[in-house]
Structure formats: structure tokens, C-alpha cells
C-alpha positions in Angstrom: 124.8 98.2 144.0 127.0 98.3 141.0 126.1 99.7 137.6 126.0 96.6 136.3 123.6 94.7 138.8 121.1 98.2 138.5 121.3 97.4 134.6 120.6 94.2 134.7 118.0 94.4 137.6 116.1 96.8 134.9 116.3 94.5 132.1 119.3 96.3 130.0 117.7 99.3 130.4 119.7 102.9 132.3 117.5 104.1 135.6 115.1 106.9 134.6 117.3 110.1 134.0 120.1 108.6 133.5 121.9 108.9 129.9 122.7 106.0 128.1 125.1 106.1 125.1 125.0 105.4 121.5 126.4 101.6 122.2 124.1 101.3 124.7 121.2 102.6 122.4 122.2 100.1 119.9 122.3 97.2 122.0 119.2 98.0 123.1 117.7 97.8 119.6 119.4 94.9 118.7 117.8 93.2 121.5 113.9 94.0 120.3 113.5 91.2 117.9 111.6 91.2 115.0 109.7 94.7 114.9 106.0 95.0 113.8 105.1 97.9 111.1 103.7 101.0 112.4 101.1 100.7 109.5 100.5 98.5 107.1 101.1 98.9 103.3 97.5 99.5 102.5 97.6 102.4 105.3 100.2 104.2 104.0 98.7 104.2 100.1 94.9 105.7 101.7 97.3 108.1 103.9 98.9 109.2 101.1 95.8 110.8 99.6 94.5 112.5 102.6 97.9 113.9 103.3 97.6 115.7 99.4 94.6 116.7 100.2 96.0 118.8 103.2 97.8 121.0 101.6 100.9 122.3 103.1 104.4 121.6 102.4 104.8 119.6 105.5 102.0 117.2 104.0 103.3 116.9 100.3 106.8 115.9 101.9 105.4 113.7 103.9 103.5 111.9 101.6 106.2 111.8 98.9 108.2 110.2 101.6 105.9 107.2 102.2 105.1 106.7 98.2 109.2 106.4 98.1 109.0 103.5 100.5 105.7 101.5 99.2 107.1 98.8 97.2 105.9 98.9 94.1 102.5 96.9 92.9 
């Protein structure tokens, strides 16, 4: 079976352990469509919050990251 037939008998996708590269990567996300949100707007503003309220570094950078991308009310 060529490479191309195993690709396309998998949809696109390169057999389990095998590498793809970056083109391939690309054309794969090119090919997902419109993409959902991981979380919605008004999730990431009551995240932000409870992230503050952690504590650490890793949390205040986090959080500072997702304020950056929240459009503005």
C-alpha cells in the first residue's frame, strides 16, 4: 500500500508513530473548520479571579494572559 492510499485510508491523518511534518501539521489544521472556544468569555473573566487568588507566579501569568485576550466590555 502506498503512502498515499494509508493517508488517505486514515482520513489525512499519518499511522500512529509515525511523524508527520510541519506542512502536514498545517494542512491538517486547515482542514478542521470553524473551531469552537475552549471557554467562553464569561469563563475566562470568573477564572481570572480564582487564578489571583492562587497565588503563585504561574497563576498571576496566567491570568494576565487571558485578561490580555478578553475583548474589552
Amino acid at each position: 500500500m502506498s503512502e498515499a492510499t494509508r493517508r488517505r485510508d486514515l482520513g489525512g491523518r499519518a499511522a500512529v508513530g509515525q511523524r508527520m511534518d510541519e506542512a502536514q501539521i498545517w494542512e491538517q489544521l486547515e482542514h478542521q473548520g470553524e473551531r469552537e472556544p475552549l471557554i467562553t468569555p464569561g469563563e475566562a473573566r470568573a477564572a481570572i479571579p480564582l487564578l489571583r487568588r492562587e497565588g503563585s507566579d504561574a497563576a498571576d501569568e496566567l491570568a494576565a494572559r487571558i485578561a490580555r485576550r478578553l475583548p474589552a466590555k
